[in-house]
C-alpha positions in Angstrom: -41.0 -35.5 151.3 -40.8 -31.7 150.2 -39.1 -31.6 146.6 -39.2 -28.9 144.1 -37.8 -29.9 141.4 -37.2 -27.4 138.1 -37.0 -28.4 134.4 -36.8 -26.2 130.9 -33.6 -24.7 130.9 -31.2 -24.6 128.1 -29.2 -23.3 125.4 -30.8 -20.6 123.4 -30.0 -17.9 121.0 -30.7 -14.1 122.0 -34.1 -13.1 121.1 -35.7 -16.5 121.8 -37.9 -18.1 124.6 -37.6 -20.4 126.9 -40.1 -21.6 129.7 -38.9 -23.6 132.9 -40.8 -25.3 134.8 -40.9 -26.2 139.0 -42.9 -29.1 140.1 -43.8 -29.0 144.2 -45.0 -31.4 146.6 -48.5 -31.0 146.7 -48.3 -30.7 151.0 -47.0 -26.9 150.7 -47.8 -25.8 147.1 -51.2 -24.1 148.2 -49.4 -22.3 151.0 -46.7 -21.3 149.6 -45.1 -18.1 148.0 -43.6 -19.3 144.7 -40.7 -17.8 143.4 -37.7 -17.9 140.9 -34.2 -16.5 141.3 -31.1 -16.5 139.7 -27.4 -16.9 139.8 -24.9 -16.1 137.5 -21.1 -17.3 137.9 -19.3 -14.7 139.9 -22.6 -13.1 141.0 -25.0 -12.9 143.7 -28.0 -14.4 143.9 -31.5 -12.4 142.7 -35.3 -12.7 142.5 -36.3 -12.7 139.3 -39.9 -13.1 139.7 -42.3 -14.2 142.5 -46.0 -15.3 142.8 -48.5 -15.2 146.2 -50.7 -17.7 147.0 -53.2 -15.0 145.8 -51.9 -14.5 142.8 -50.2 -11.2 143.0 -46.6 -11.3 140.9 -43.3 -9.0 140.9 -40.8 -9.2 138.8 -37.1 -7.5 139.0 -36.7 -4.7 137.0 -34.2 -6.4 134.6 -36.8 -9.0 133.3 -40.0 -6.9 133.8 -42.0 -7.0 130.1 -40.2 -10.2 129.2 -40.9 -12.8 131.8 -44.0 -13.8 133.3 -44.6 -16.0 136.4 -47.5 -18.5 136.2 -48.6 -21.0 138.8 -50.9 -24.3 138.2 -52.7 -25.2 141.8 -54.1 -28.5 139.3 -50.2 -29.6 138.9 -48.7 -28.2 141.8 -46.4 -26.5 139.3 -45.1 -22.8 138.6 -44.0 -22.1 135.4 -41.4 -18.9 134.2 -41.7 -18.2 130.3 -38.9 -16.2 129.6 -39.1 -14.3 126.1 -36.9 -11.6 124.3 -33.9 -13.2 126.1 -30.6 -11.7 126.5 -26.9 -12.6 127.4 -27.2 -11.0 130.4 -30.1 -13.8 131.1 -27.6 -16.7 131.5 -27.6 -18.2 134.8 -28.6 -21.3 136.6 -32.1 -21.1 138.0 -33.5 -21.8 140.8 -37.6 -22.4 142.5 -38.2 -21.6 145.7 -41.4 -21.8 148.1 -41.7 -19.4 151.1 -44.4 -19.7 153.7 -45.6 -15.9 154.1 -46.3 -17.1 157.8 -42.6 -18.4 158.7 -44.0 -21.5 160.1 -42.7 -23.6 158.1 -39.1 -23.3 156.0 -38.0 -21.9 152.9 -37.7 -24.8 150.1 -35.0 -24.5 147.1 -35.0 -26.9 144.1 -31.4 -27.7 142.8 -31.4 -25.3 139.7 -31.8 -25.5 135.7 -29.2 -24.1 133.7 -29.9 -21.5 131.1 -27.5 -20.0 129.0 -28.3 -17.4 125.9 -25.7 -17.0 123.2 -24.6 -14.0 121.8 
């Protein structure tokens, strides 16, 4: 069965760090764009940062020099350390797994929550 399942999230003051955590079934972690997004109450929902299958990351402006995407092909596992976080940060989390050749379909895990005091 595909899962993703994410883990990390939290209550944290502004300035500190957090790193969340998406564990994938191993059948479509190799092939799969891994990404994180966001959603705050009231909002839309946005990338925050996304890594190929090669390796290449990008990040939305909002969270670029503070976040950093990792993935671990040994774990099946992409990580998202967040550092120098901010109010504006606060939103439940969400992994996701894209197949770059639309053969098979896009894969959400049910969300973290992470909220930063002020």
């Amino acid at each position: 069965q595909v899962q993703l399942v994410e883990s990390g999230g939290g209550l944290v003051q502004t300035g500190g760090s957090l790193r969340l955590s998406c564990a994938a079934s191993g059948s479509i972690f190799s092939r799969s764009n891994m990404g994180w997004y966001r959603q705050a109450p009231g909002k839309q929902r946005e990338l925050v940062a996304r890594i190929t299958t090669g390796g290449s990351t990008n990040y939305a402006d909002s969270v670029k020099g503070r976040f950093t995407i990792s993935r671990d092909t040994t774990k099946n596992t992409v990580y998202l350390q967040m550092n120098s976080l901010k109010p504006e940060d606060t939103a439940v989390y969400y992994c996701n797994a894209e197949d770059p050749l639309r053969i098979h379909p896009t894969y959400w895990g049910q969300g973290t929550q992470v909220t930063v005091s002020s």
